[in-house]
N, C-alpha and C positions, 0 to 999 in steps of 0.2 A: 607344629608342623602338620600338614592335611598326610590323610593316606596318596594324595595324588601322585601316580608311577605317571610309565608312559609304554606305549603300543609299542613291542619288540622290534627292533631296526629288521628291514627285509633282508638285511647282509646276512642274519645271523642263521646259523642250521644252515647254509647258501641251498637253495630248491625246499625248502620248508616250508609247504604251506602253512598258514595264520588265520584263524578264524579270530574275531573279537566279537566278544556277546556284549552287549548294550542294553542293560538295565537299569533299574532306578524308582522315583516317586512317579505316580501318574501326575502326567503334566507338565514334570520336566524337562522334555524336551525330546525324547528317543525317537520320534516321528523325524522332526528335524537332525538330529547325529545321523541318522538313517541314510536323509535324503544328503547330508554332508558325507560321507561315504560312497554313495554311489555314485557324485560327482569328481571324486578322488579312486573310479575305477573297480571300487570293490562290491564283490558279488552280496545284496543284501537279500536277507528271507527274513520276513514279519511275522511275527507270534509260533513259531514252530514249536510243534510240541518236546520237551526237552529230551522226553526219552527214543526219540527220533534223534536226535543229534550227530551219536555217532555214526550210526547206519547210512544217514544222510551225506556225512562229509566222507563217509568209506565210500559211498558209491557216487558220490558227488556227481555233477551236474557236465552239458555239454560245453558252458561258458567257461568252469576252473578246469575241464579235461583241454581244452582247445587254450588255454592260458599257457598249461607247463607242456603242452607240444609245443607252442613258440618260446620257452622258454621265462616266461615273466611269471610272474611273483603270484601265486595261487591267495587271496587275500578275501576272503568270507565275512558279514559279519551277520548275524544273527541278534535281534531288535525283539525282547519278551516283557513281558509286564506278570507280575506275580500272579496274575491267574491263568498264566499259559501249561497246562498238562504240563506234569511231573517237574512243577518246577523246584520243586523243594529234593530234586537228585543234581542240579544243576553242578555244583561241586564237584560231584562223582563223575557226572560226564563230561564234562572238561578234564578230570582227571587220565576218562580212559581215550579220551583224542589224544592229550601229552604222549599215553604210553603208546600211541599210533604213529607218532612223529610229526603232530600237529602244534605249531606254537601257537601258545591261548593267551586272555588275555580278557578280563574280565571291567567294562567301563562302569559304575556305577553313577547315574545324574541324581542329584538332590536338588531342593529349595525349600525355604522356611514356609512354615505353614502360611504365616499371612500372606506369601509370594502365591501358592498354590491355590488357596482361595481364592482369591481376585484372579486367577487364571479360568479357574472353573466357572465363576460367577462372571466373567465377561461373557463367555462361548455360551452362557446359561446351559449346560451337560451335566449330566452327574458323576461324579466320582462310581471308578467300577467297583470299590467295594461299599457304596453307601448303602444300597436297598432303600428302606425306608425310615433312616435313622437321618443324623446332623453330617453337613459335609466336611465338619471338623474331623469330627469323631472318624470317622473314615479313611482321613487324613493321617489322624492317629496311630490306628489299628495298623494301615499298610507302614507305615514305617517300624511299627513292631514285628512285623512280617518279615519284613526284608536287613534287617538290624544285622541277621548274620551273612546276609550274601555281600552288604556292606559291606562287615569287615572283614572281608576274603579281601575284596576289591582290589587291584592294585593302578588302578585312576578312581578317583571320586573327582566329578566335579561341579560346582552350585553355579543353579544358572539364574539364580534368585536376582531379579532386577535386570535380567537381561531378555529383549526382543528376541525373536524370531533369528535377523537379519546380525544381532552381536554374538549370536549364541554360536549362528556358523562362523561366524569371525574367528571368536574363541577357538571353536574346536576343529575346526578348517588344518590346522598347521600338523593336529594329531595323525592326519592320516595321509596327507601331502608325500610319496614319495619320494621325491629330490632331496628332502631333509631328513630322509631317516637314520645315516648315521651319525646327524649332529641330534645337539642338544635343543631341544623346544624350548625358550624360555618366554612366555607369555607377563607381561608388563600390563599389569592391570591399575587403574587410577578406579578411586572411589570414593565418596562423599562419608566420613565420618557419620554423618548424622542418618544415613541409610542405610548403616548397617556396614558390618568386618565381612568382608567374600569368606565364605565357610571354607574355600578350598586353597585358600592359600598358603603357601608353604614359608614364605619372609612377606611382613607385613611394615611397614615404614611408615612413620608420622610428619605429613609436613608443614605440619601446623605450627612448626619454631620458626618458619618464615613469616615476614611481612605479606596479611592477606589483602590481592590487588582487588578485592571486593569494595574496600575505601577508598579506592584512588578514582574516582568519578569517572575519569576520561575511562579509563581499564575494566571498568564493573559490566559495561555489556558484551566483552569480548571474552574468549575462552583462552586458555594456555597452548592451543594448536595455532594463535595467533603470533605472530612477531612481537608485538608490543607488548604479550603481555609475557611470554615466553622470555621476552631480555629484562625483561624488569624482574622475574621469580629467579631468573639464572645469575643476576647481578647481585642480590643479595648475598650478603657477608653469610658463608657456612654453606651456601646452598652448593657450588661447584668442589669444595671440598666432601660436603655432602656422598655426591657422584664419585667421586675419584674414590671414596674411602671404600664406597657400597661395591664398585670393580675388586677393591683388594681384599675384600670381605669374601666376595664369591670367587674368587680363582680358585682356593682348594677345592670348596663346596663342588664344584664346578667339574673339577677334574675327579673328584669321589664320585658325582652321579656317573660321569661315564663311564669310572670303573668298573660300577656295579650295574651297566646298560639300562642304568633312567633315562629315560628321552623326553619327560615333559614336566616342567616345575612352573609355578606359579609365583611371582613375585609382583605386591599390591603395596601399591603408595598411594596415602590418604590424606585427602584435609579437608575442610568440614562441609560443603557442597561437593567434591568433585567436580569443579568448573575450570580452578586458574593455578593453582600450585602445583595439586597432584597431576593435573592434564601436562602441565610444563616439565614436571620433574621426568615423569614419564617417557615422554617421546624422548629426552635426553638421554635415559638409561639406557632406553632400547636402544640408541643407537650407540652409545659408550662399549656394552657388553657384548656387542653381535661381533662374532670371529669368526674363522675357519670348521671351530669347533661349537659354534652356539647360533642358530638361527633367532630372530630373536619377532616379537611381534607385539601391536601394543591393543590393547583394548579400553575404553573409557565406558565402564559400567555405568555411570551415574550423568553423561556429560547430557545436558539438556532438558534435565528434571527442575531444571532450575526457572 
């Protein structure tokens, strides 16, 4: 199971303001979380120095004062990358917003070294902690850095093999507030051979199906398709499949909300990510989405092909 929580429901503490700080590897994506934030309304600030933090959200701003005069949801997030001032008190001062009456809430982004390589190496930039050394090594070192803000974290999420345009897909639902006193459940499809999503929480293999990669007519179409979608869902186990993975997750389900998790990650694979996993997918999402579970699908791999 990944450390992946989920961003506190605005119900909770009712007039509670929430800040969410959004950290992570250079690269992975905290530019965009940022900008998916502040399309979901929330007040963001870039690189602040940490030991400014509480002072800042005590004497906060004209935007969150003119928010809880109207009454709506005071909602901060704060975007640092490990060499922003004091950031190794980051811990502490989250601690001392908690004791302010602020709900926290700490996102951390990863991806695998070779995902972040080919990131840097595309933009041709340096890594900020390279200097004049390898932009492995760099790579390295800052994940050793950050190792324990990590696991404070209570979301971790890999955005390893995911664009720009999937990344906000992905993490679009985390700050959505219509859905914040259901359950997030993100339906990620992925290609065996590109790799297990770091951050997922149930992983499923569906590679015990018949793959429509052999079936001529089937091989250039995707599992978001009809044809190929009845043919992966017609298969002998595959709709039992589904129905068994609903009765798997009803406790699971009902435990997250007792202990107010709002975001889980649930990935199903088979060896492209093209036609099974794509099929099995959309069908979950739509099996498990209720009252109490929003539910969303992502296809990290669909089109690598």
């Amino acid at each position: 199971m990944s450390e992946a929580a989920s961003i506190p429901p605005q119900g909770q503490g009712r007039g509670a303001p929430e800040v969410v700080v959004v950290t992570g590897m250079s690269g992975a994506g905290r530019s965009t979380v940022g900008n998916v934030m502040e399309d979901h309304g929330w007040y963001v600030i870039d690189n602040l120095p940490v030991t400014l933090l509480p002072d800042l959200l005590r004497l906060s701003s004209e935007r969150t004062q003119d928010l809880a005069a109207s009454g709506q949801p005071v909602r901060v997030g704060i975007v640092l990358d490990v060499r922003a001032q004091g950031f190794d008190t980051l811990t502490a001062a989250l601690a001392t917003l908690r004791d302010r009456g602020w709900l926290t809430h700490l996102l951390f982004l990863e991806a695998t070294n070779e995902s972040l390589v080919r990131r840097f190496e595309s933009v041709r930039r340096p890594h900020p902690l390279q200097g004049t050394g390898r932009l492995l090594d760099a790579i390295v070192k800052e994940r050793e850095v950050l190792a324990d803000v990590r696991a404070t974290a209570e979301t971790v999420v890999d955005t390893s093999g995911l664009n720009v345009h999937q990344l906000s897909r992905k993490i679009s639902p985390i700050f959505q507030g219509e859905t914040s006193e259901r359950l997030r459940l993100a339906v990620l499809s992925f290609g065996f051979k590109y790799g297990v999503p770091l951050d997922a929480d149930f992983v499923f293999d569906m590679r015990f199906l018949p793959n429509p990669y052999w079936v001529p007519e089937l091989r250039a179409h995707t599992g978001r398709e009809t044809q190929v979608s009845e043919y992966v869902l017609s298969q002998p186990g595959a709709m039992e499949f589904i129905e068994s993975v609903d009765v798997l997750l009803a406790p699971v389900i009902a435990g997250y909300l007792r202990e107010n998790r709002r975001y889980v990650t649930l990935a199903v694979g088979c060896t492209g990510g093209k036609h099974r996993s794509v099929a099995v997918a959309e069908a979950l999402a739509t099996r498990l989405a209720s009252s109490d579970v929003a539910t969303f699908v992502v296809h990290r791999d669909l089109g690598q092909e």
